[in-house]
N, C-alpha and C positions, 0 to 999 in steps of 0.2 A: 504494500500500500504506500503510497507515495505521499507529500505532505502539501496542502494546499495552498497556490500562491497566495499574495495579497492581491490579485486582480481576482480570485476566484473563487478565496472567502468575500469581497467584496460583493461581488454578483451573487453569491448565495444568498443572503441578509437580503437583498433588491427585488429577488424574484416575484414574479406578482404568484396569486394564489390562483388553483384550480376552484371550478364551483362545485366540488364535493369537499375541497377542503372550507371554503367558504359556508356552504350548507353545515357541514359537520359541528364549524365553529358556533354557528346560528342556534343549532339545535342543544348544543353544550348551554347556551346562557338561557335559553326555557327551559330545560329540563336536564339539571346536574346530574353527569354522570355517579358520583358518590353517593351522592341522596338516595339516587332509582338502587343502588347496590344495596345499599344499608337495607330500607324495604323487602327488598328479593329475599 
């Protein structure tokens, strides 16, 4: 495994988000994953 430059940690931080990472996120702040655990 090789070590990341500074141009490509830089771009990683930048990247825009997919819409299931965006949906995902969405669904995280209505309905806490930990809360729905604790329940189960």
């Amino acid at each position: 495994m090789s070590q990341l430059s500074f141009s490509d940690a830089e771009y990683a931080g930048k990247r825009t988000k997919t819409h299931r990472e965006a949906f995902l996120q969405d669904v995280e702040l209505v309905v806490p994953r930990k809360v729905l655990l604790k329940i189960i």
